[in-house]
MDTraj code that builds the backbone (N, CA, C; nanometers):
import mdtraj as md
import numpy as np

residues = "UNK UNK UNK UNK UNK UNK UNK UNK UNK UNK UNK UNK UNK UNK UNK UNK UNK UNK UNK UNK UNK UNK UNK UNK UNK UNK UNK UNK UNK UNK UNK UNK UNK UNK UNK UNK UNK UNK UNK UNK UNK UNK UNK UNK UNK UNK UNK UNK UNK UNK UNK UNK UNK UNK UNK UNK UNK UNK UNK UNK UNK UNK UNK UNK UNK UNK UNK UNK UNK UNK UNK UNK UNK UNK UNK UNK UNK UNK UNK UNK UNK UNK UNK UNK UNK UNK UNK UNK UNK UNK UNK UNK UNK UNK UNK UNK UNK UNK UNK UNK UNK UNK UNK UNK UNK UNK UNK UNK UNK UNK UNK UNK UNK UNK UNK UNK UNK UNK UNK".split()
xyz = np.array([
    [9.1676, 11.3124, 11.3131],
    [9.2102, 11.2668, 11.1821],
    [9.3284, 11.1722, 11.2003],
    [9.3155, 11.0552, 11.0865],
    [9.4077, 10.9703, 11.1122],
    [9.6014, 10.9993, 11.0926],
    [9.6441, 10.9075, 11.0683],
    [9.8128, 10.9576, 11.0234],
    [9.7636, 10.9130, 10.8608],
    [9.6922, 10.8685, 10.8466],
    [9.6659, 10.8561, 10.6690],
    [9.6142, 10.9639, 10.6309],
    [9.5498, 11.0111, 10.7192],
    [9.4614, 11.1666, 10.7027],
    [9.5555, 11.2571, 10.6501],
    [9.6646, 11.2967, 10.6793],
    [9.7431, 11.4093, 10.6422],
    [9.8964, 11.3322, 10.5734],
    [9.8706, 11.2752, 10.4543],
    [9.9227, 11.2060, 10.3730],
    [10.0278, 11.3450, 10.2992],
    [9.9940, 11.4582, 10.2786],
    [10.0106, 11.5522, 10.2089],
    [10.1718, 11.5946, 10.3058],
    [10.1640, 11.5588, 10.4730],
    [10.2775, 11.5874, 10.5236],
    [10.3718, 11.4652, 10.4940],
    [10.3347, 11.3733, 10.4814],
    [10.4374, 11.2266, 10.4596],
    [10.5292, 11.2862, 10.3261],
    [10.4235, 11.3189, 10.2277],
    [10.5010, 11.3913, 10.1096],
    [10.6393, 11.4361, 10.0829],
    [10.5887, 11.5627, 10.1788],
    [10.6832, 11.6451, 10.1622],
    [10.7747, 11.6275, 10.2555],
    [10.7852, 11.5089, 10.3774],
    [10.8729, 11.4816, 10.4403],
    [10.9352, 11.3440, 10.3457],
    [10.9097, 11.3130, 10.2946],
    [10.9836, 11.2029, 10.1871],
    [11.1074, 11.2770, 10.0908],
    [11.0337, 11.4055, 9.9987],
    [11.0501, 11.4916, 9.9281],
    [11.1887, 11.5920, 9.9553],
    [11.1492, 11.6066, 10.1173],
    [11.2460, 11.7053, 10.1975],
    [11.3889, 11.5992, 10.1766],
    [11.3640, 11.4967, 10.2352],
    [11.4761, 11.3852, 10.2519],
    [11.5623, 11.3731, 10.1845],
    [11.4697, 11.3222, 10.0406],
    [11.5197, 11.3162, 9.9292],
    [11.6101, 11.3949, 9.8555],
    [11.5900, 11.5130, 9.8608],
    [11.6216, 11.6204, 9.8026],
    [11.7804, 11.6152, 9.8747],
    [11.7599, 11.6370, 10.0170],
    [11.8899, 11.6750, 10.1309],
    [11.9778, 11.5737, 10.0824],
    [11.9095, 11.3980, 10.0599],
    [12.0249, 11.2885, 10.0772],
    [12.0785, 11.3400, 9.9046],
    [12.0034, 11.3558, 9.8153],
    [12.1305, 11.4115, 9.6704],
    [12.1950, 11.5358, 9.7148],
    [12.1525, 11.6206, 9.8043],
    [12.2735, 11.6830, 9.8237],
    [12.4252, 11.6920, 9.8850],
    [12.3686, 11.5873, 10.0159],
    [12.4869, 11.5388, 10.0363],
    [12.5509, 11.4480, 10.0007],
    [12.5010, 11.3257, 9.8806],
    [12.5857, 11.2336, 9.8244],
    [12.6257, 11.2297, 9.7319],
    [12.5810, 11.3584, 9.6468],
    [12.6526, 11.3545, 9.5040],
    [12.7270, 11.4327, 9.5669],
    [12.8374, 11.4099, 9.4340],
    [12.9678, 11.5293, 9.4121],
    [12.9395, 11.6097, 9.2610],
    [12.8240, 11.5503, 9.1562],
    [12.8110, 11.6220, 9.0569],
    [12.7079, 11.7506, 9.1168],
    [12.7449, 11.8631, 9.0660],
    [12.7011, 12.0219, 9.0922],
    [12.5520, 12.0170, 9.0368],
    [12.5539, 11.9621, 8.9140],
    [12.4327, 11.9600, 8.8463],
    [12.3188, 11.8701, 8.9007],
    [12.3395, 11.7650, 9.0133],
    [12.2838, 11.7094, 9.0905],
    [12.2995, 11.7633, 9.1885],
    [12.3614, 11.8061, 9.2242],
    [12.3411, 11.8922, 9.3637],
    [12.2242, 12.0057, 9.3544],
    [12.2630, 12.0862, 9.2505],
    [12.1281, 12.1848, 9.2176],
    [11.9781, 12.1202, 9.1795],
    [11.9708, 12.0063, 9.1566],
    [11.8377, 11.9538, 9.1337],
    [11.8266, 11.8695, 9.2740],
    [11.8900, 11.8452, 9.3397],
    [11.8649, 11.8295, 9.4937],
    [11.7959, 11.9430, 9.6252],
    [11.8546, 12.0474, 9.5742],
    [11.8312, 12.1906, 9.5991],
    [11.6509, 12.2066, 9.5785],
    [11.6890, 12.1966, 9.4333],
    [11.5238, 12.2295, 9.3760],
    [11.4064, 12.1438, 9.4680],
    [11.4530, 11.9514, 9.4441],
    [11.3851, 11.8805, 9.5526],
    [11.3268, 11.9231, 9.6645],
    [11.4117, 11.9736, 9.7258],
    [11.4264, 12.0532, 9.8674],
    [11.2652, 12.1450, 9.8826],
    [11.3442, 12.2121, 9.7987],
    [11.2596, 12.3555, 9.7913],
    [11.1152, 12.3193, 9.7673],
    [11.0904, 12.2169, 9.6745],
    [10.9624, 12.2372, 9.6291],
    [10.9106, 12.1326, 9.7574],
    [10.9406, 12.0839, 9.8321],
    [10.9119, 12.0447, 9.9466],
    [10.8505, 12.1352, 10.0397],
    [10.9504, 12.2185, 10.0712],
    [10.9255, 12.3026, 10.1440],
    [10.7781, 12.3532, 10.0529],
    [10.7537, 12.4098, 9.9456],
    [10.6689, 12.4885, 9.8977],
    [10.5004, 12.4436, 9.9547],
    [10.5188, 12.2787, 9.9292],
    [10.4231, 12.2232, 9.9352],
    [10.3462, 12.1710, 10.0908],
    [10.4344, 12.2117, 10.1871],
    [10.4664, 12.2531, 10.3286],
    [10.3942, 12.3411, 10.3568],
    [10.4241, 12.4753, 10.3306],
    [10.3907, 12.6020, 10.3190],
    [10.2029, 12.5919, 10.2621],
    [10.2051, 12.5689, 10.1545],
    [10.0693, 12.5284, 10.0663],
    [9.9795, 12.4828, 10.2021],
    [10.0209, 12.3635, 10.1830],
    [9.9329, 12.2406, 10.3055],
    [9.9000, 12.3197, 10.4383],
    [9.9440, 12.3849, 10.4546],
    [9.9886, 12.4798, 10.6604],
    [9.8803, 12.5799, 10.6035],
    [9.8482, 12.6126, 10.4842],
    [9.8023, 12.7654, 10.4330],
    [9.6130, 12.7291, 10.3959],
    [9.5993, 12.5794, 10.4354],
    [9.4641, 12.5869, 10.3140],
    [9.4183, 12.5203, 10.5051],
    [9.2780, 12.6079, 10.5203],
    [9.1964, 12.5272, 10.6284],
    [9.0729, 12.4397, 10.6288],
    [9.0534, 12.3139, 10.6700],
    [8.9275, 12.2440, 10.6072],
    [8.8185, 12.2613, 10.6443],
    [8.7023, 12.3266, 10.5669],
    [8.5833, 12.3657, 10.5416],
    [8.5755, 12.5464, 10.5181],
    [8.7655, 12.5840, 10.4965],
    [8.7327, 12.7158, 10.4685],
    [8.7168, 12.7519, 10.3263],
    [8.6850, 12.8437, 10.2923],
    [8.6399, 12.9156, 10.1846],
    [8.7308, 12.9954, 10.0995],
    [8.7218, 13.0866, 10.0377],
    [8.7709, 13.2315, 9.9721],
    [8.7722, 13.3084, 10.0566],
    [8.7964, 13.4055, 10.0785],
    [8.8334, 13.5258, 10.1422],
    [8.6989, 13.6023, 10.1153],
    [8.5824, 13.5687, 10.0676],
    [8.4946, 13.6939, 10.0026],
    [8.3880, 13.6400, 10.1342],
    [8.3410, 13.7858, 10.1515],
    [8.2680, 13.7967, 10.2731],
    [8.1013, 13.7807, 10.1896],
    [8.0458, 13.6492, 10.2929],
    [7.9086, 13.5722, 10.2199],
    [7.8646, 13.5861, 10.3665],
    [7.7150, 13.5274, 10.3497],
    [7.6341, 13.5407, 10.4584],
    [7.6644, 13.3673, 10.5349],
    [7.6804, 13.3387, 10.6416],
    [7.6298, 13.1701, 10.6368],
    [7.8103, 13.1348, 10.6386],
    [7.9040, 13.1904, 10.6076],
    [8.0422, 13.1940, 10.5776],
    [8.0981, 13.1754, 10.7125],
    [8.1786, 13.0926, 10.8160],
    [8.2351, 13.1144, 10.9291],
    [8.4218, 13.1101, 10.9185],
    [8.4384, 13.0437, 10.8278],
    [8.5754, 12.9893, 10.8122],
    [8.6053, 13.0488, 10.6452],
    [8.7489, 13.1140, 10.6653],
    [8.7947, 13.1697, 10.5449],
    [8.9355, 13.1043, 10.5152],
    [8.9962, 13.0993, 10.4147],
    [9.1733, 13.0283, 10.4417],
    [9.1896, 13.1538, 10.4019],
    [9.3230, 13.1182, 10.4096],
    [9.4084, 13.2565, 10.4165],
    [9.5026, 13.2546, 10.3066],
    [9.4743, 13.3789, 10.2044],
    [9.5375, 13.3614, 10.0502],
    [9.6976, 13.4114, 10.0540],
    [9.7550, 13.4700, 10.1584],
    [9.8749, 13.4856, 10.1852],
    [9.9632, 13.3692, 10.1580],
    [9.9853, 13.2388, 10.2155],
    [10.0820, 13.1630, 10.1795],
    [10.1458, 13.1515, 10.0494],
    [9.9496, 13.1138, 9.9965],
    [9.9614, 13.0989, 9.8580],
    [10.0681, 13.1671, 9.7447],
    [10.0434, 13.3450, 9.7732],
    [10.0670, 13.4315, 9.7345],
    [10.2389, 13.4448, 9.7274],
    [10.2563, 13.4014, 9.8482],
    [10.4158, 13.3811, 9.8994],
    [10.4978, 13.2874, 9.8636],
    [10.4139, 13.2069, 9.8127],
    [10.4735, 13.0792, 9.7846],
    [10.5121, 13.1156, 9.6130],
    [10.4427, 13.1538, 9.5562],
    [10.4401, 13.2149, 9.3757],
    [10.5554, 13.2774, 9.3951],
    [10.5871, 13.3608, 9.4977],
    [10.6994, 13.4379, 9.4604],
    [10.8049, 13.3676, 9.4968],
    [10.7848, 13.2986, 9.5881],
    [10.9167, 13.2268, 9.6263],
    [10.9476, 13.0880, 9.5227],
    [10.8399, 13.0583, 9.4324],
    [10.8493, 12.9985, 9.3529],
    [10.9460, 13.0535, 9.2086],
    [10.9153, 13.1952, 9.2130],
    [11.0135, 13.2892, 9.0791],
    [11.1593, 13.2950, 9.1489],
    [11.1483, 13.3154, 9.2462],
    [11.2670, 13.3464, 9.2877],
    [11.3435, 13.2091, 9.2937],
    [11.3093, 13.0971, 9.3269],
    [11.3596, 12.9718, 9.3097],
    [11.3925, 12.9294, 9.2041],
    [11.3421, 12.9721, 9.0622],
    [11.3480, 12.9323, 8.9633],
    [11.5028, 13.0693, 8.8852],
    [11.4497, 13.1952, 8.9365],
    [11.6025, 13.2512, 8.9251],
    [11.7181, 13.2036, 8.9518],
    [11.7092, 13.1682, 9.1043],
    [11.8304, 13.1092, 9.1477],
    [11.8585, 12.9643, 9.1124],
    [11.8136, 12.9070, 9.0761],
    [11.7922, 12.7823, 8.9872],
    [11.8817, 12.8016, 8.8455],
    [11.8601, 12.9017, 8.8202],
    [11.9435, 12.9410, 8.6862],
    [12.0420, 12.9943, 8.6831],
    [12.0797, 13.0936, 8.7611],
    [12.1868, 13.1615, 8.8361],
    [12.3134, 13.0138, 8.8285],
    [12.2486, 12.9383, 8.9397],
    [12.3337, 12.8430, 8.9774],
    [12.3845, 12.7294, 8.8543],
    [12.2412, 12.7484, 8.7264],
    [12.3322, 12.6426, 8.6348],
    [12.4203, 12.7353, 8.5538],
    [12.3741, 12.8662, 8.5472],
    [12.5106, 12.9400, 8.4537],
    [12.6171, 12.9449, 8.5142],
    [12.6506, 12.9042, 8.6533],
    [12.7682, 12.9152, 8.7172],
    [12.8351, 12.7977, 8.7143],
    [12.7565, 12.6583, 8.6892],
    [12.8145, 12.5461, 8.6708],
    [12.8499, 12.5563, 8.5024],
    [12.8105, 12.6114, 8.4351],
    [12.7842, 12.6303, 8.3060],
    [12.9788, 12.6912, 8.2729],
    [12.9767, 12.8181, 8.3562],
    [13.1229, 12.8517, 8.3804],
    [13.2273, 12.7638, 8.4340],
    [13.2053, 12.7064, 8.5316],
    [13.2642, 12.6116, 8.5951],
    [13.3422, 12.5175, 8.5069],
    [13.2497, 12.4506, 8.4422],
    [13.3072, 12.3411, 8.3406],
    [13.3667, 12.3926, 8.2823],
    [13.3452, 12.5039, 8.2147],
    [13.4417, 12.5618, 8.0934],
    [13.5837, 12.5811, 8.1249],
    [13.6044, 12.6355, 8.2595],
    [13.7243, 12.6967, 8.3647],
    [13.8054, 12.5377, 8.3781],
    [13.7114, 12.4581, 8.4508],
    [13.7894, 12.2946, 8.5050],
    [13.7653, 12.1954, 8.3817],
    [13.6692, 12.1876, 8.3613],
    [13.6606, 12.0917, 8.2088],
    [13.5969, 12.0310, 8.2677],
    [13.5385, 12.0309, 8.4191],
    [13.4845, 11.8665, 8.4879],
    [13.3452, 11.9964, 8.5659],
    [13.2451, 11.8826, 8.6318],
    [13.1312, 11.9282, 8.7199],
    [13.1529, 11.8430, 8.8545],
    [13.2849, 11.7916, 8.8290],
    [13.2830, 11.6741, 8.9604],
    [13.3464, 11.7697, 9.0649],
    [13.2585, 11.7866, 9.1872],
    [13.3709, 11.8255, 9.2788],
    [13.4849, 11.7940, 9.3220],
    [13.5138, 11.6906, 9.3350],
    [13.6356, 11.6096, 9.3914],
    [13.7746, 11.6676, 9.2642],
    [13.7155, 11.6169, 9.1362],
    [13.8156, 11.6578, 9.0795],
    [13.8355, 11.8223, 9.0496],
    [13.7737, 11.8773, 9.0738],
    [13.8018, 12.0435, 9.0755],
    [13.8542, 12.0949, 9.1744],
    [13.8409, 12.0151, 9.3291],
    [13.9169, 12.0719, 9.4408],
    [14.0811, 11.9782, 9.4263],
    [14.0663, 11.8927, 9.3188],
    [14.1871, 11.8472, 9.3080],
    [14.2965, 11.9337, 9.2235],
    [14.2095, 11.9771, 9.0870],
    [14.2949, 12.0480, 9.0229],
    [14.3283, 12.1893, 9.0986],
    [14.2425, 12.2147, 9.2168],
    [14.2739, 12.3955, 9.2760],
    [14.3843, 12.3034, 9.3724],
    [14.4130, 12.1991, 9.3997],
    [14.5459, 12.1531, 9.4895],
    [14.6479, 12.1851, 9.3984],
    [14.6544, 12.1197, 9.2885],
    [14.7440, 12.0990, 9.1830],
    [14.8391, 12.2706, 9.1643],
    [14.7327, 12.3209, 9.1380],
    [14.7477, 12.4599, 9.1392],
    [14.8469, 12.5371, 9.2400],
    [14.7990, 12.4997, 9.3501],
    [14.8413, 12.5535, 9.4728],
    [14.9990, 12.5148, 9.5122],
    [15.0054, 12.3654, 9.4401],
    [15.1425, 12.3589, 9.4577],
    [15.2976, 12.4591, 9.3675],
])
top = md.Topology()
chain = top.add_chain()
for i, resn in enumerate(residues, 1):
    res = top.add_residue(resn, chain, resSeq=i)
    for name in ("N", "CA", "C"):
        top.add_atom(name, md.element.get_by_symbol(name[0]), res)
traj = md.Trajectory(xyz[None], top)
């Protein structure tokens, strides 16, 4: 199979990138957490792609059947999909606090005002 053939990995290596470069170039939190998400659903679709085999089937035992995929990833991936979406929320009620505490979502200026403080 060609390198066009598995287009589905270019994806999520674009996706992965993407995600990492907003995390390390913003300083807004609220972009940082949707950089996060980027990330993740990268990874998900990683996971997916690695999990499905070509010319396999369902799991249900047929006559004539040689190749089955395997419904585990799948399965793993749903949950790690809830759980992503918890912590997804987790993290905006904490920016949610944040602002209220600093008045700002900018990092720079919140590690400025905890200087300010300190003096």
């Amino acid at each position: 199979m060609s390198i066009v053939g598995h287009y589905n990995y270019w994806i999520v290596a674009v996706l992965m990138m993407t995600g990492f470069y907003i995390v390390i170039a913003s300083n807004n939190l609220i972009k940082r957490l949707v950089g996060l998400s980027v990330f993740q659903t990268s990874v998900f679709l990683l996971y997916i792609s690695m999990g499905k085999i070509g010319g396999g089937t369902a799991p249900i035992v047929a006559a004539g059947v040689k190749h089955y995929s395997n419904p585990l990833p799948h399965v793993l991936i749903l949950t790690a999909i809830v759980v992503g979406i918890a912590t997804l929320a987790l993290g905006l009620a904490l920016v949610v606090r944040i602002h209220e505490t600093y008045g700002t979502i900018e990092e720079d200026e919140i590690h400025a005002q905890d200087e300010e403080e300190a003096l």
